[in-house]
Backbone as CSV, one residue per row, in Angstrom:
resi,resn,N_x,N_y,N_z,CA_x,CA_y,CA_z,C_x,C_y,C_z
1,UNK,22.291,-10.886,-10.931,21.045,-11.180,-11.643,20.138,-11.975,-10.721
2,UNK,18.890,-11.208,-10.962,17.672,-12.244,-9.818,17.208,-13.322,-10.799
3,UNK,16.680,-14.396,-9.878,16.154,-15.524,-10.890,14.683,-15.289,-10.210
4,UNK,14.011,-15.422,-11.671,12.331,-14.993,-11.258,12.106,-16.434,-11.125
5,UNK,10.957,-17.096,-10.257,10.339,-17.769,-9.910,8.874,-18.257,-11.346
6,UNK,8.491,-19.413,-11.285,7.574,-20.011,-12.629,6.529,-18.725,-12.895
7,UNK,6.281,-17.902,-11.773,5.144,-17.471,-12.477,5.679,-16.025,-12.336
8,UNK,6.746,-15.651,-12.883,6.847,-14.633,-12.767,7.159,-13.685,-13.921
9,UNK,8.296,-13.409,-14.230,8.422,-12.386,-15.684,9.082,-13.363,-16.649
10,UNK,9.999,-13.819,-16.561,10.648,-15.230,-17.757,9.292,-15.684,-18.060
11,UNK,8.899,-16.449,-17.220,7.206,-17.287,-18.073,6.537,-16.258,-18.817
12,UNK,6.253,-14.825,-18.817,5.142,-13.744,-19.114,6.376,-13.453,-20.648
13,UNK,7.317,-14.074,-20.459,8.251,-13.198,-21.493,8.734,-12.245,-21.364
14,UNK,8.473,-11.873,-20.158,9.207,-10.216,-20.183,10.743,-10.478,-19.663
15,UNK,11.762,-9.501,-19.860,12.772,-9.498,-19.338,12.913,-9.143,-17.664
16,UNK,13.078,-10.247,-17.049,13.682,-10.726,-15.632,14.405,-9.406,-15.269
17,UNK,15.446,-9.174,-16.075,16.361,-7.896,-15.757,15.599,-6.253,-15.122
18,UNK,14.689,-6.213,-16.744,13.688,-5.034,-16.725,12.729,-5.105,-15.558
19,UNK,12.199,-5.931,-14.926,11.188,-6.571,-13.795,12.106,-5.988,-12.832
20,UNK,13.090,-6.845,-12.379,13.688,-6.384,-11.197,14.205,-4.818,-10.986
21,UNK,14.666,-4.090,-12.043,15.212,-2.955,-12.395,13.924,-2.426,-11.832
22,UNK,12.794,-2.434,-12.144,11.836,-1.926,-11.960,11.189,-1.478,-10.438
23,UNK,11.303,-3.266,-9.831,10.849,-3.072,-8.869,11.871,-2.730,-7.780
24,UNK,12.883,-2.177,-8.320,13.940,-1.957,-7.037,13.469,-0.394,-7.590
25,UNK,13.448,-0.152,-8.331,13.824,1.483,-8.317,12.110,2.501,-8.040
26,UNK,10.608,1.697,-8.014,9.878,1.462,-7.307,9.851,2.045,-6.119
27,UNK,10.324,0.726,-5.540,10.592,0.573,-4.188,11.507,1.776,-3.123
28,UNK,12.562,2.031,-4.193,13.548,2.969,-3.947,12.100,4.171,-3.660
29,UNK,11.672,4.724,-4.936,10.529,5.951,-4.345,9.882,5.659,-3.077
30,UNK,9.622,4.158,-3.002,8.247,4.328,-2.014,9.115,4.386,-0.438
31,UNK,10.158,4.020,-0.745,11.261,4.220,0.674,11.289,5.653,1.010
32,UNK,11.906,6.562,0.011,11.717,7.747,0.045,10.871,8.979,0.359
33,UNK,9.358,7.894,0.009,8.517,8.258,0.712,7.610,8.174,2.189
34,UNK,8.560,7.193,2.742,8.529,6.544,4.043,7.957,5.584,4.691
35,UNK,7.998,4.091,3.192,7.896,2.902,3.532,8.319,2.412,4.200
36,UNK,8.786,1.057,4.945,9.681,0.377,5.230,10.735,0.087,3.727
37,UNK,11.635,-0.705,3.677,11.953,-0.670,2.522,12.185,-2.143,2.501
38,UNK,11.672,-2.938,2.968,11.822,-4.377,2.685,10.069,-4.804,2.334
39,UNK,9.244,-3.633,2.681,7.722,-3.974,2.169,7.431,-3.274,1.299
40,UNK,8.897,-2.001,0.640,8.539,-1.494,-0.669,8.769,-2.585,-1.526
41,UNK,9.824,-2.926,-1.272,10.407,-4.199,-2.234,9.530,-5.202,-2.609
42,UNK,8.616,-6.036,-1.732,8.038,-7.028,-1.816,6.630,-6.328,-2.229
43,UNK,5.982,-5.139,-2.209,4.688,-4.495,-2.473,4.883,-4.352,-4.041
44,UNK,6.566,-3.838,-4.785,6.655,-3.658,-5.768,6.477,-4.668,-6.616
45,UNK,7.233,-6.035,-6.141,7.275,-7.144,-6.696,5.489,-8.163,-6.913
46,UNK,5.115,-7.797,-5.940,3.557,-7.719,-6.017,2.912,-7.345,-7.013
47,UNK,2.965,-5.716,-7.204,2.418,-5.186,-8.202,2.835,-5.162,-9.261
48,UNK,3.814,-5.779,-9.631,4.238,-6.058,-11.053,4.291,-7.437,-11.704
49,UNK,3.944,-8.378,-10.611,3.463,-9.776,-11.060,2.243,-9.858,-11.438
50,UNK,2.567,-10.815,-12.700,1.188,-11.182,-13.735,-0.115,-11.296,-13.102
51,UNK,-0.262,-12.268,-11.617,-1.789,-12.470,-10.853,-1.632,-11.576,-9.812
52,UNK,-0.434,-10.749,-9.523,-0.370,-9.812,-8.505,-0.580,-10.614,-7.550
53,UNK,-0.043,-12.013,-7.131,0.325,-12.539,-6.085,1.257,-13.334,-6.164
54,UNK,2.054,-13.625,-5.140,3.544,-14.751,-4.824,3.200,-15.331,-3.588
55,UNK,3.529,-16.386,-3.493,3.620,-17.121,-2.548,5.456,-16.597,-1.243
56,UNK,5.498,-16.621,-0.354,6.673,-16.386,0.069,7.552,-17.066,-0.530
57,UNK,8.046,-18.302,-0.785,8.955,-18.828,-1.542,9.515,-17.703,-2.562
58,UNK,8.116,-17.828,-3.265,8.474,-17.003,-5.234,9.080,-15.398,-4.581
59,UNK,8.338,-14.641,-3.569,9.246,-13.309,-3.322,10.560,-13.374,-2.830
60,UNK,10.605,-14.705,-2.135,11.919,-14.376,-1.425,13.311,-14.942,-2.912
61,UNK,12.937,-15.835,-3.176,13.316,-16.183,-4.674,13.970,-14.715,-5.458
62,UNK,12.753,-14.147,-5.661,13.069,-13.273,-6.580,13.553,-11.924,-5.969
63,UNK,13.704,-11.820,-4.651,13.963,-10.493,-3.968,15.274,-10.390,-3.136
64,UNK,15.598,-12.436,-3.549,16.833,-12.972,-3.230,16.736,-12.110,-1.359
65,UNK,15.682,-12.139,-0.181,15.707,-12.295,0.764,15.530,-13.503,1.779
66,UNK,15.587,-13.296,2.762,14.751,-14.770,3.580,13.481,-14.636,4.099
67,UNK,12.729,-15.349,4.019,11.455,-16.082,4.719,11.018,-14.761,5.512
68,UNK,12.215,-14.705,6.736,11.550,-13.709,7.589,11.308,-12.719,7.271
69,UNK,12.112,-11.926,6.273,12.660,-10.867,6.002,10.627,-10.803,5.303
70,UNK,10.260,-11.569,4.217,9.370,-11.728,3.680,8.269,-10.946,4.805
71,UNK,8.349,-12.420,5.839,7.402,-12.279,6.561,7.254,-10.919,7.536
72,UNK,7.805,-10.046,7.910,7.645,-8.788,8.206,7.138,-7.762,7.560
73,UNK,7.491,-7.812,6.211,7.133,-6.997,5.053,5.506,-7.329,4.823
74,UNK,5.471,-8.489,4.440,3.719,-8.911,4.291,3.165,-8.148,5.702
75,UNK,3.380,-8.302,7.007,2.414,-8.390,8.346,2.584,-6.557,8.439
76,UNK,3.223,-5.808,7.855,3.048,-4.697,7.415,2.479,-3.958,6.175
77,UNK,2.714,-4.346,5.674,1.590,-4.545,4.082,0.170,-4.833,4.681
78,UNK,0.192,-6.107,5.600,-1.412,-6.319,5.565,-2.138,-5.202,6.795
79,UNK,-1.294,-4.293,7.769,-1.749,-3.744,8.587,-2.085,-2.718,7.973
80,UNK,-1.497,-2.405,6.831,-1.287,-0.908,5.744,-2.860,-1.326,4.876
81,UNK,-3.422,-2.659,4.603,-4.369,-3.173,3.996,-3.733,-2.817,2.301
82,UNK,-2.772,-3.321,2.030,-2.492,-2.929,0.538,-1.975,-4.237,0.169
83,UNK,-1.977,-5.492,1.298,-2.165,-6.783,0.751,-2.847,-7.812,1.616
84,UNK,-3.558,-9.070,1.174,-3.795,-9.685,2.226,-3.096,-11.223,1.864
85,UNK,-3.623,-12.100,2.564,-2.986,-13.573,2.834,-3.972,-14.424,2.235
86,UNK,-4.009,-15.539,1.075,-4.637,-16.394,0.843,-4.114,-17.335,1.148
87,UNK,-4.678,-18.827,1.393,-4.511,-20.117,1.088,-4.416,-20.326,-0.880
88,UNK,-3.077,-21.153,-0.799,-3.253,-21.273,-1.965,-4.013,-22.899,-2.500
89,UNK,-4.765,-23.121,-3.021,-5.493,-23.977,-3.436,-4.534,-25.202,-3.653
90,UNK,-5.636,-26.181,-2.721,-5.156,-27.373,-2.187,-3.713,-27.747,-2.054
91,UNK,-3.225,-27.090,-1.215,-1.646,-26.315,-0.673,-1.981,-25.872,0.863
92,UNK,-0.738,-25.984,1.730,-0.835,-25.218,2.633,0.285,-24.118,2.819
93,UNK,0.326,-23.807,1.593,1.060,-22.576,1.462,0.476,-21.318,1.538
94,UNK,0.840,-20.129,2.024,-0.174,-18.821,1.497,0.544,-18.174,0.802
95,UNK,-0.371,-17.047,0.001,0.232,-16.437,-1.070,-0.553,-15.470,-0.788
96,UNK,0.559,-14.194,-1.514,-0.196,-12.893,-1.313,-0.493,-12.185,-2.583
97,UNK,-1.563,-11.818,-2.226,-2.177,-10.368,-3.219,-2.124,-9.412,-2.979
98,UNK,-1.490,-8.491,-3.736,-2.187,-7.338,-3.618,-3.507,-6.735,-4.120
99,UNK,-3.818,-5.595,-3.603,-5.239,-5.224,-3.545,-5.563,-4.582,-5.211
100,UNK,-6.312,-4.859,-5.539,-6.240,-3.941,-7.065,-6.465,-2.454,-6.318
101,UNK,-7.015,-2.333,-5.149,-7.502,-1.291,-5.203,-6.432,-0.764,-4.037
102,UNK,-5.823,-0.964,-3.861,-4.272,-0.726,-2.846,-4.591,0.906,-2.459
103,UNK,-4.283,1.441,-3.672,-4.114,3.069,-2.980,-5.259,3.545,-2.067
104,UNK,-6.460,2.939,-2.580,-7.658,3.576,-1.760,-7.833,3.126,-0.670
105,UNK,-7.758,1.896,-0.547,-7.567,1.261,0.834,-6.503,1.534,1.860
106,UNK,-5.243,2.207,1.419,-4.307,2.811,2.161,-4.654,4.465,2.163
107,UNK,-5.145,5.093,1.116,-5.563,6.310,1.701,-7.073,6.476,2.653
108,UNK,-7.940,5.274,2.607,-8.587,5.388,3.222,-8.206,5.368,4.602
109,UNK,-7.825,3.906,5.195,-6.925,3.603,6.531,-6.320,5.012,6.807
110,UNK,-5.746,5.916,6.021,-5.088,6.960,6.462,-6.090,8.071,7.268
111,UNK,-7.299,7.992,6.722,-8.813,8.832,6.953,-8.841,8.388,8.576
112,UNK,-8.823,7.084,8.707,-9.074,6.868,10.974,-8.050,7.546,11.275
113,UNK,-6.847,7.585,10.995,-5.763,8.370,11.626,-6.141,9.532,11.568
114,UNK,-6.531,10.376,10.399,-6.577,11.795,10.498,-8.329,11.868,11.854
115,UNK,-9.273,11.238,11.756,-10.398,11.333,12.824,-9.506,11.323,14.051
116,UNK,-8.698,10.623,14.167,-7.809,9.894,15.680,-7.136,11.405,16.258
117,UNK,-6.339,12.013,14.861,-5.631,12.884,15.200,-6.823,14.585,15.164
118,UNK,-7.496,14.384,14.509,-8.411,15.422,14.954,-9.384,15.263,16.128
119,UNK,-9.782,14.418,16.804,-9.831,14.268,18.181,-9.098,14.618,19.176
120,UNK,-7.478,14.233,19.181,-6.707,14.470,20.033,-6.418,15.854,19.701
121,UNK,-6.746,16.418,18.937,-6.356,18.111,18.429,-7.531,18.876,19.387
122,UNK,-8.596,18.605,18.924,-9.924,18.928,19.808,-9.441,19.050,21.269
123,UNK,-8.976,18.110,21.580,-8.929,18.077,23.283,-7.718,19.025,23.681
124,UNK,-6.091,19.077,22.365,-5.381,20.202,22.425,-5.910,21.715,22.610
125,UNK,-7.294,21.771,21.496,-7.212,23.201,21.690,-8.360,23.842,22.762
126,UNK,-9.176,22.787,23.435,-9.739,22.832,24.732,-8.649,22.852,25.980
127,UNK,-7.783,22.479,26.327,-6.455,22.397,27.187,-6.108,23.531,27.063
128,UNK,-5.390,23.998,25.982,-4.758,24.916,25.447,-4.948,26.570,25.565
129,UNK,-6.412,26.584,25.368,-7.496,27.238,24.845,-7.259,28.141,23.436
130,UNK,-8.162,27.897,23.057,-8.587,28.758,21.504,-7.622,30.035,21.527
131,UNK,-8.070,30.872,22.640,-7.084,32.613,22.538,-5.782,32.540,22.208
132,UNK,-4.785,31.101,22.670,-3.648,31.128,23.275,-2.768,31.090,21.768
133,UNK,-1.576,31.389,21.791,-1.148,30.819,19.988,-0.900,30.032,20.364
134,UNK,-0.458,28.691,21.335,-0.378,27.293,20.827,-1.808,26.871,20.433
135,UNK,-2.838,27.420,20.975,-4.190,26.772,20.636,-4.233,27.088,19.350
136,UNK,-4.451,28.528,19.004,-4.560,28.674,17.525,-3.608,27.688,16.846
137,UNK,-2.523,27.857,16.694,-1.609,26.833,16.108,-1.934,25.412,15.595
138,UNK,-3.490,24.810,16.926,-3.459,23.323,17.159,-4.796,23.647,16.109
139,UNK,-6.041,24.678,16.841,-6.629,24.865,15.869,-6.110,24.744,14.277
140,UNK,-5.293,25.428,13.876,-5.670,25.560,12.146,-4.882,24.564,11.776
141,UNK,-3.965,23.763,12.847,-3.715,22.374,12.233,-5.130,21.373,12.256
142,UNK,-5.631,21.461,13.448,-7.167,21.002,13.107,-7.965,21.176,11.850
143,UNK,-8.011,22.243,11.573,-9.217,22.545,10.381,-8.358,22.681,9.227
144,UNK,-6.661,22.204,9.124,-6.340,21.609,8.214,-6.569,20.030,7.909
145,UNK,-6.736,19.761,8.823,-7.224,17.739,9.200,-8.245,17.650,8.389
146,UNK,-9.251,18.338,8.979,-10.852,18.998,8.843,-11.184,18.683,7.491
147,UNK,-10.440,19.943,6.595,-10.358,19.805,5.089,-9.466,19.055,4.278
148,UNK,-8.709,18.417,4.952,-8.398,17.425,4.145,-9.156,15.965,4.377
149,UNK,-10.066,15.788,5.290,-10.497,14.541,5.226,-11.727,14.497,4.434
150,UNK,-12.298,15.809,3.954,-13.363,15.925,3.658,-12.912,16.279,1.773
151,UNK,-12.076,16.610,1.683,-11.440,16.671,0.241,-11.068,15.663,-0.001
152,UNK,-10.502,14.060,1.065,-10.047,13.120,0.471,-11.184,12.280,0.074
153,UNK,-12.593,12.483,0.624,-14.159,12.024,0.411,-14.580,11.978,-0.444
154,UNK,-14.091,13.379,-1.309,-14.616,13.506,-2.611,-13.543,13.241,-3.730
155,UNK,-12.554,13.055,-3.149,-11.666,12.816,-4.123,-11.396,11.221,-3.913
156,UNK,-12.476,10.303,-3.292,-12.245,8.714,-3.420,-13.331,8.248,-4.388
157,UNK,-14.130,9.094,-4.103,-15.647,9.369,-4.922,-15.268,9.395,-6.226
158,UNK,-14.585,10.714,-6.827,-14.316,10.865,-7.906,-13.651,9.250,-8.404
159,UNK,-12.758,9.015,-7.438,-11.843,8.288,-8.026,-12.629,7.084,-8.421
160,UNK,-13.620,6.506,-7.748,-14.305,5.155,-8.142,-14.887,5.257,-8.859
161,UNK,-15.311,6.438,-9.581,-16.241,6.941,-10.995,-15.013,6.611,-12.361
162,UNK,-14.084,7.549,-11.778,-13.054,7.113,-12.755,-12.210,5.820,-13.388
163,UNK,-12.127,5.170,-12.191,-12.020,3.574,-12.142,-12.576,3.403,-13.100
164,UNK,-13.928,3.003,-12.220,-15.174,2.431,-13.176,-15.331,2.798,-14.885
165,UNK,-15.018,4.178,-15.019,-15.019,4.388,-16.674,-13.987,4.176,-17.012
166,UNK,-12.666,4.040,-16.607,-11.503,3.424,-17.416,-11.175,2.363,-17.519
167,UNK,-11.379,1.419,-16.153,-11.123,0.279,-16.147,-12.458,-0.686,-16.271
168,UNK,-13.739,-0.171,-16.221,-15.044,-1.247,-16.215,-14.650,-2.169,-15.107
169,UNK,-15.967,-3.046,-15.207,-15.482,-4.202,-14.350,-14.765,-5.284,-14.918
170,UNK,-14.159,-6.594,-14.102,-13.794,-7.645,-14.371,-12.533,-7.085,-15.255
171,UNK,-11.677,-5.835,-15.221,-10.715,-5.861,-15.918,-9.238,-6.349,-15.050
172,UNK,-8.415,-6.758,-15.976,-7.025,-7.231,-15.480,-6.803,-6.361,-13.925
173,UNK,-5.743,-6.907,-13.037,-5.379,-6.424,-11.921,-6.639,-6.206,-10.920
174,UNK,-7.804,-6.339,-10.960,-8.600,-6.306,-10.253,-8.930,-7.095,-9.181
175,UNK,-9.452,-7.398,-8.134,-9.497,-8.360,-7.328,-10.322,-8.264,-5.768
């Protein structure tokens, strides 16, 4: 059994058990999907806390890891931009948030990679040349890049419309 930390699921009333159950099996997907799995853990535990932030103490507490273990997970989280680092008020502790807006900010970040990698494709199928089938090959992996960066444009678009009418502003988890 994990022991949740003051501000965590015991204080909210919820069951401690159900929380952790949660965020391990979470975490378990986002491993699967090719997290690290010590920043699924701590991203899960994130997003299922009441202010959607912990201080390292309260994660490692409740994730029953150490400090470091913490601290790797956050400095990957924050390169991923799906959390950042506050000062916690008049403390020199920091505490982390996650982003309300996490997914977009990680599928965005994903958008320079796909420019990065359709650049270096460009220069593949100039090398290569167009006639050759590795070129073609590099090509229509290109102008698969192509259309997906331009489908993920409109589909971030959509998504902040949708936000906005389901969640309005100033609603819970936001930040």
């Amino acid at each position: 059994m994990t022991t949740e930390p003051k501000s965590g699921a015991a204080e909210a009333g919820r069951d401690p058990e159900a929380v952790s159950r949660f965020v391990e099996s979470f975490a378990a997907q986002l491993v699967e999907a090719g997290m690290q799995r010590m920043a699924a853990r701590v991203f899960a535990a994130l997003l299922a806390s009441d202010d959607g932030a912990l201080t390292s103490a309260e994660l490692g507490e409740q994730l029953q890891v150490s400090p470091a273990a913490v601290s790797g997970a956050v400095r990957y989280l924050s390169q991923m931009h799906m959390v950042s680092r506050e000062r916690e008020p008049g403390s020199r502790r920091d505490r982390y948030r996650v982003h309300s807006n996490q997914w977009y900010e990680a599928i965005t970040n994903r958008d320079a990679v796909l420019k990065r990698w359709e650049q270096t494709l460009r220069v593949g199928v100039d090398s290569l040349g167009a006639e050759t089938p590795g070129g073609q090959r590099i090509a229509e992996t290109l102008a698969f890049f192509e259309f997906l960066e331009g489908e993920l444009i409109k589909l971030m678009d959509r998504w902040r419309e949708e936000r906005a009418r389901t969640f309005g502003q100033g609603s819970a988890g936001q930040g």
